[in-house]
N, C-alpha and C positions, 0 to 999 in steps of 0.2 A: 352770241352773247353767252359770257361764262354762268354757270352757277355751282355754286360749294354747295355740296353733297350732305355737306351737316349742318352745316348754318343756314343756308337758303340763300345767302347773299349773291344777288343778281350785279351784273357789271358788262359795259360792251369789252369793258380793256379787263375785265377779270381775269388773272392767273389760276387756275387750276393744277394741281398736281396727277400723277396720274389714278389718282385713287377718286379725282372728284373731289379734291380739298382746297379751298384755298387758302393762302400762308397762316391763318391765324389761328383757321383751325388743324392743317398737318402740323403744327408747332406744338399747339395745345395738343396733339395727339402724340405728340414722337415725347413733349415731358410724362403724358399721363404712360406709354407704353413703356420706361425707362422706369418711371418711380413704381411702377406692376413687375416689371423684372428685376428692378433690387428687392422688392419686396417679396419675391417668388427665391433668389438665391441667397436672400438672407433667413428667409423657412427651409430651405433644402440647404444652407451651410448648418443652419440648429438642427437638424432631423440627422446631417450625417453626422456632426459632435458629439448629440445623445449618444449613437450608435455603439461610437468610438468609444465614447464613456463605459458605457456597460461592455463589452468586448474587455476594456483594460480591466477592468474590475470582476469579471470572469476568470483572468487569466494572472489574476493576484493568487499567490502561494497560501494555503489556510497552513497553517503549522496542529497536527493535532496532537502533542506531545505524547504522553506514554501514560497515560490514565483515561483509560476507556471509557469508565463513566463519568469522568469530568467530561471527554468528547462530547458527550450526551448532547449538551450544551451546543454545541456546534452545528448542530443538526440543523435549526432554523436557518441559520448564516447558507450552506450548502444551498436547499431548499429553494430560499432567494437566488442561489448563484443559479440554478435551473430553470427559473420565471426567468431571470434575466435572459439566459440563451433560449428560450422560450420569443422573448421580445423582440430582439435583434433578429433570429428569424421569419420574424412576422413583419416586422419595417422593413426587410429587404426587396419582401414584394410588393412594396406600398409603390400602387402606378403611378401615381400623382409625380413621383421624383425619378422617374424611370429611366429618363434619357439623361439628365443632369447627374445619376448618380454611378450610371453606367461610364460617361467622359468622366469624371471624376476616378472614377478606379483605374479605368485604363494608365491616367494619368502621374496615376500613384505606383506604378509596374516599376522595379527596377529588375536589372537581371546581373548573373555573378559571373559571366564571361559572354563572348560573342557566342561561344555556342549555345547555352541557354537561348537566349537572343533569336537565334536562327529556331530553334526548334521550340517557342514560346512556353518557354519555363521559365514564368516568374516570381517573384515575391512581391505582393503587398506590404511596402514599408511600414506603414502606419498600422494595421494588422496584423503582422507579424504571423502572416497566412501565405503558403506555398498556391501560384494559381497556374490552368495549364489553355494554351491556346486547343482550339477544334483539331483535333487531329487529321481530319482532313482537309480543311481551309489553312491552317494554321493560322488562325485569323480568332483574336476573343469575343465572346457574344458576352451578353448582360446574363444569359443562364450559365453557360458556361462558368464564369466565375463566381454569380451567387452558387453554384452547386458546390465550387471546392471551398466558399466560405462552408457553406451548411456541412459540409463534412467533417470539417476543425471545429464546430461549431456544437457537431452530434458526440465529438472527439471528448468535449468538457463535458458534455450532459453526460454522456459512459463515465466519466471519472466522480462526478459528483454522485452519480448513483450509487457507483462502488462503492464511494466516504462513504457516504450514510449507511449501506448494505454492513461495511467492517466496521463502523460504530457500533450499530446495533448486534450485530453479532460477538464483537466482545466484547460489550459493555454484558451481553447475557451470560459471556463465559466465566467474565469476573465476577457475574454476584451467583454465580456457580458456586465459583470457589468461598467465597463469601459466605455460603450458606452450607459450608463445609463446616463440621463443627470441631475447633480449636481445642487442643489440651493444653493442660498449663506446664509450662518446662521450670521444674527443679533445679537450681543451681546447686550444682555439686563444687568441694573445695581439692577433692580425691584429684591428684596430677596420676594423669596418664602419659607413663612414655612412649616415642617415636618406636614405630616399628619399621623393619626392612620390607619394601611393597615386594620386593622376589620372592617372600614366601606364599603369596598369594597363586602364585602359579600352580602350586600344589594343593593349595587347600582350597582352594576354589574352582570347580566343576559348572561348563555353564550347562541351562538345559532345553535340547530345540524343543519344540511341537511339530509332531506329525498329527495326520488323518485318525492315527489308536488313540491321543491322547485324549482325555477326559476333560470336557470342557468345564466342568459342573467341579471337580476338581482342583484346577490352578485359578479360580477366578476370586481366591483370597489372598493378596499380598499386600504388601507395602511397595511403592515406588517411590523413588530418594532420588533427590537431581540435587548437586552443589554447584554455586557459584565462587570462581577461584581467583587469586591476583595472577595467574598464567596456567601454564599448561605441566608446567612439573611439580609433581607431586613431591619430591625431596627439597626442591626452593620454593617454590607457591603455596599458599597458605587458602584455607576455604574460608570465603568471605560471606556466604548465607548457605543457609542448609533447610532443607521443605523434604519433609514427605509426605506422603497421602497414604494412609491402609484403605484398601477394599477387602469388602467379606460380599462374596457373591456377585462379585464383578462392579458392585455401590459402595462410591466413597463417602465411607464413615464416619472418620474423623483426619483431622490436621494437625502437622506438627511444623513452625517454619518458626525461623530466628536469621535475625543476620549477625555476624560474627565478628568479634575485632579479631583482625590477623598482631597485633600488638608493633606494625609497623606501617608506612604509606603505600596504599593501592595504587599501582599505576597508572598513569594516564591510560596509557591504552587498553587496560582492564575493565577502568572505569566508563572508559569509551561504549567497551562491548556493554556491559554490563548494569553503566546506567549506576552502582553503587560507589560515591567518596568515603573520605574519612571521617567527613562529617557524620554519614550518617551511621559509622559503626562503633563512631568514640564512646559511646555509653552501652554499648551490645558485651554482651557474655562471649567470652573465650572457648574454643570448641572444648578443650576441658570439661569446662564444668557445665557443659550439657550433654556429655556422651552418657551418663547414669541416666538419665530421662531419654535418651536415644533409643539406648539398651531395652527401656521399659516398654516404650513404643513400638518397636518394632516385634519384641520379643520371640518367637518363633516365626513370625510369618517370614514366607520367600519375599527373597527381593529383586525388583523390577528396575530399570534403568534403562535413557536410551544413549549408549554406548557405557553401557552400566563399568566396565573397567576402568574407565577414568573415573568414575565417584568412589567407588569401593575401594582403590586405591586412595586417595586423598583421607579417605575416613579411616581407612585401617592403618595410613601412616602415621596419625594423629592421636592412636587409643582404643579407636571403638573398632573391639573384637568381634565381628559379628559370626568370627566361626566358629565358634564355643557351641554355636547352638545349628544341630541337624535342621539344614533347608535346602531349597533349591536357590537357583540364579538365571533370571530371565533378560537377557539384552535385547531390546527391539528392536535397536538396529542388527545385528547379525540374523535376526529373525527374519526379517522384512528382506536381508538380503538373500534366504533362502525360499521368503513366498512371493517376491517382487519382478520384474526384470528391469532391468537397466539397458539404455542403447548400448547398439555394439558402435563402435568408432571406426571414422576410416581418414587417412589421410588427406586432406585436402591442398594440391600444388599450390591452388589460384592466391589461396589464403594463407597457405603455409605452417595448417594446423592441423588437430585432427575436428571432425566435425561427426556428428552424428550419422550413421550410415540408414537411409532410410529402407533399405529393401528388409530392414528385420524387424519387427513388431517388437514393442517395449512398453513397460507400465509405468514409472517416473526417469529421471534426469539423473536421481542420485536418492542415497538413504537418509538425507538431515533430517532431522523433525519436523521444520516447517514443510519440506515437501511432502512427505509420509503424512502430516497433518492435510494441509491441500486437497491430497490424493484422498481421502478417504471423510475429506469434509468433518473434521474435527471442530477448528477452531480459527478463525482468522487472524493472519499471521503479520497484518498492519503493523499494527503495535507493539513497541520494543517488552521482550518476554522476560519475567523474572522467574524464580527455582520452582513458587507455588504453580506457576502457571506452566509450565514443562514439565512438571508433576502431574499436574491433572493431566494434560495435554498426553504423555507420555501411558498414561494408564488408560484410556480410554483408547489409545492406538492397540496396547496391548490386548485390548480385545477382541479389535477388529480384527488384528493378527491371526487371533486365535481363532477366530470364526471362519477367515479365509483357508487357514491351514485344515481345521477341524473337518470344515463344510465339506 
């Protein structure tokens, strides 16, 4: 005589399954075990959506324009992007969806040719994540590819940390500068003529730093940085002009203006440079600020990093600055006498030259942002205008000097 194992129903003709069921209730078990498994892959198709969610909106672009302390603002935004890859890492090991979430990734592998393929180097379509089979099974496990997510994963959390690290750091550099105190510029009506830049060869003397030099001595100057519509000083015209005096190595006081060149900055000027037309149509003519230039500066040496291309530009335009006995400091030529630079070696494979590693070096090159980098000045995120290559450029020069002196 049969009996069902869940209902009790006795019978001599009873049908049984093999679990002990008879038809009404393995029937009633096979809908109740169907509507437990939609409802288990319709909670693991939501838990892997969310996922998806937050991954895409991790790996959305934040734009943080070129105002550092507007950035400010942006801080919280990052923050959250950090919780988020925070989250995503902590759903990956959620057991509950282990097996379903492991065949679901596998399943999502595409590869970019058979060799790939063979040697299990995939992509994750939908993630937009590089993943790699066992290298010795070649075969994928569920650690396995959660380890190369969490790697892409640790990849954003470094990037967001960075945002915020160069927000805050120059959003402090700008209210640096900011808390520089501003003179007020004179409009003069006095035209000054064009001068020929080759006499500068002669009347300008630059001046290095050795070990004798007096540190306590050079630590008052002005540093002057322009921004131009190109690189010739006989066609290009200077489109803002910033200095900064230091008296004992502390900036003092500020002197910056942006300048009508009295024709259209070019696109690629503007490119670099971040300044249109718009914003110099109402700006004073290098003219009639060189009489307050002159005042400014008045004796002190001046500082520059590639200081020959400013001091040309300004001396093309009027302002005589060698009327009056001083020195001339370039940082960059400085820096290439206390810095090293790789040495280079051909490279076949590549068919370039490449950095030759058997010889010890201290930066890549002389620009300002790497010399800043290098000596942990100022973070170099953010696009730079003359005050801030100014400042930037005077606090190098001391580090210079310290290195040299030291």
């Amino acid at each position: 005589m049969g009996k069902c194992v869940i209902c009790g129903k006795k019978g001599l003709f009873l049908k049984t399954d093999a679990n002990g069921r008879c038809a009404a209730c393995a029937e009633a078990s096979r809908v109740e075990e169907t509507k437990k498994e939609e409802i288990e892959n319709a909670d693991f198709e939501s838990y892997y959506s969310n996922i998806l969610q937050l991954l895409r909106k991790v790996q959305e672009p934040i734009k943080l324009g070129v105002d550092p302390i507007a950035a400010l603002g942006l801080i919280p935004i990052f923050q959250e992007r950090l919780e988020m890859c925070n989250t995503i890492q902590s759903q990956l090991n959620n057991q509950k969806h282990k097996n379903r979430l492991f065949k679901k990734l596998v399943n999502n592998i595409s590869y970019r040719d058979e060799f790939s393929k063979r040697h299990g180097r995939g992509t994750l379509n939908e993630w937009e994540i590089s993943v790699f089979a066992d290298p010795i099974t070649n075969k994928y496990t569920l650690e396995k590819i959660v380890e190369d997510i969490n790697k892409q994963i640790n990849s954003y959390k470094f990037k967001w940390n960075k945002a915020i690290k160069s927000i805050n750091d120059s959003a402090s550099f700008q209210k640096t500068i900011e808390a520089i105190p501003s003179v007020e510029i004179m409009l003069s009506e006095t035209v000054y003529a064009k001068k020929p830049v080759s006499e500068l060869e002669e009347l300008v003397k630059y001046s290095n730093i050795t070990s004798k030099t007096s540190f306590d001595r050079i630590g008052s100057f002005v540093v002057v940085d322009t921004e131009t519509t190109g690189l010739s000083s006989t066609r290009d015209n200077i489109i803002e002009l910033a200095a900064i005096k230091f008296e004992d190595w502390i900036p003092v006081a500020k002197f910056h203006t942006l300048i009508n060149p009295k024709k259209h900055i070019p696109d690629d000027a503007s490119a670099v440079n971040g300044i249109t037309d718009e914003m110099v149509a109402e700006a004073p003519t290098f003219s009639q600020i060189i009489e307050s230039l002159m005042d400014f500066v008045g004796k002190f040496s001046l500082v520059g990093h590639n200081l020959p291309f400013d001091l040309k530009f300004l001396y093309r335009y009027g302002y005589d600055f060698t009327t009056e006995k001083r020195r001339y400091f370039d940082t960059c030529e400085i820096a290439k006498k206390t810095l090293k630079k790789p040495k280079m070696k051909w490279d076949k494979e590549y068919g370039e030259y490449v950095i030759n590693d058997n010889y010890d070096y201290d930066i890549e090159d002389y620009k300002l942002a790497t010399l800043c980098d290098y000596y942990g000045i100022r973070d170099n995120t953010f696009a730079h205008r003359a005050l801030s290559d100014a400042l930037a450029t005077g606090l190098l020069f001391k580090k210079l000097a310290q290195d040299k002196i030291d």
